[in-house]
N, C-alpha and C positions, 0 to 999 in steps of 0.2 A: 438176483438181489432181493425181490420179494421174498425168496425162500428161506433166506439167511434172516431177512429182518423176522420174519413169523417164529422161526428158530431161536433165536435173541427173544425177541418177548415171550414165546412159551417157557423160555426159562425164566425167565425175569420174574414173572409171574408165578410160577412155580415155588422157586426160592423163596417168594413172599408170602406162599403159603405153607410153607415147610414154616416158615419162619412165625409164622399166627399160629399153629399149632403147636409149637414150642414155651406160648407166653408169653411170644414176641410182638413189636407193630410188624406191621407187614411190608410195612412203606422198610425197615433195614433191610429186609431180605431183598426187596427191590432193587435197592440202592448198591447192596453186594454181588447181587444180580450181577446189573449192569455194567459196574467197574468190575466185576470179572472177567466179562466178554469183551472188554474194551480192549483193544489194544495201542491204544495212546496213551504216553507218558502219563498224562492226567484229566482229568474232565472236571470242566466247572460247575459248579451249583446251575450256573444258568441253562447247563447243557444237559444236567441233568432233571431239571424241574420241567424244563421243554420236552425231553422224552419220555418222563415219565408222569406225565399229564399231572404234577404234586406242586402243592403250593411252597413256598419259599420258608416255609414254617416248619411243615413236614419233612423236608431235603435238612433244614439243618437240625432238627432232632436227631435223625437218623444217621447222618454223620456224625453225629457227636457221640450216639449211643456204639457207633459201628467203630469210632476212631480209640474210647477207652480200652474193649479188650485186645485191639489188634488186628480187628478184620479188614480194617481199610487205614491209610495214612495220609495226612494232611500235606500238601506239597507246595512248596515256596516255588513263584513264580515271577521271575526278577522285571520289573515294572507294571508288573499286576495287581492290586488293592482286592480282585477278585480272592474266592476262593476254589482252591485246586485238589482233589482228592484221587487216589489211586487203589487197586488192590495190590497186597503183599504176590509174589510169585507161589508163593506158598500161606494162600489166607489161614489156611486150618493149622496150619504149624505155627505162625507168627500170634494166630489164638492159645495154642497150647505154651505158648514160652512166655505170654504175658498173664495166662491166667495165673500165677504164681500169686500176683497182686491181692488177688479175691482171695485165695485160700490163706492166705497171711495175713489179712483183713481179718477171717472168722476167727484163727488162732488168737490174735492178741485181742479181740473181744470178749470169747471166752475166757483168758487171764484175767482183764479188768473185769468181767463180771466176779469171777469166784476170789479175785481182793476187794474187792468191794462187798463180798456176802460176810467175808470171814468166817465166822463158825455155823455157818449157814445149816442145814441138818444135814445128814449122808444122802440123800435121795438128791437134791438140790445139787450140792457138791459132784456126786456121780455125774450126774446130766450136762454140768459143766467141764468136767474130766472128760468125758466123751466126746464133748462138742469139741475141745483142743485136741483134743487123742485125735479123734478121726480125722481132723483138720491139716495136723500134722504129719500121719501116716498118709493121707493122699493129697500133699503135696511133695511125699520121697517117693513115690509109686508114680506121680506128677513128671517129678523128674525124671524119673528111668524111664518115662514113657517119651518125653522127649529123644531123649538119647537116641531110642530103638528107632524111632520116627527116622531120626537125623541119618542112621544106619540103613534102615528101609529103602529110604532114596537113594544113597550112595549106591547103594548094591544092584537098585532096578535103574539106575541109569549108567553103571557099568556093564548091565546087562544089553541094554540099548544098544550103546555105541560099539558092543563085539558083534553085535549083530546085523550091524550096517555097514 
């Protein structure tokens, strides 16, 4: 049991340094950490503030920053007032199908900036063309990557089960 708990916190830890060297707090990589390795329907703030020696402040920054792209989900717990958080089966894929959000975000930013410039000069206008151009090309590159994703697994867990 000790071996497993040490295993859990090197990751734990880990993740939340993958995650400060990103740009990230460190305290979400913690926290996706954790509810990775969980395997309970859900863990509460309480349960997670307790294990991960964080204040009540920090647990819910980090839920909230981990809950917008999709890396963890908020869970209704019927005579609860608590709150209850879980990781997706597939965190990194439930990342990639919500980050659509952000990249449609930059696009129609880009728009309202260059109607707002109108005759802005070519240099200006260019820079905002590209900002929408690339935004828009990788959010279709976005999707297909999904897709392949979607396929990836199919295919390595068809491969599993023939081989069991």
């Amino acid at each position: 049991m000790a071996d497993d708990r040490a295993k859990l916190e090197f990751f734990v830890e880990e993740l939340g340094l993958l995650f400060e060297e990103m740009g990230e707090r460190r305290m979400n990589g913690r926290v996706l950490g954790y509810l990775m390795l969980s395997s309970e329907p859900h863990v509460s703030t309480a349960e997670l503030m307790r294990e991960l020696n964080a204040s009540a402040g920090s647990i819910s920054a980090a839920t909230r920053a981990l809950s917008a792209p999709g890396f963890i989900r908020r869970v209704s717990v019927p005579g609860s007032r608590g709150h209850f958080y879980r990781a997706d089966d597939d965190v990194w894929g439930a990342f990639l199908a919500t980050e659509h959000r952000y990249l449609y975000k930059r696009q129609r930013l880009a728009d309202e900036v260059m109607a707002a410039l109108g005759d802005a000069d070519d240099i200006v206008q260019r820079r905002m063309a590209n900002m929408r151009d690339y935004f828009n090309w990788l959010e279709a590159r976005h999707r297909t990557l999904g897709n392949e994703w979607e396929e990836y697994k199919r295919q390595r867990d068809a491969e599993r089960e023939s081989a069991e």
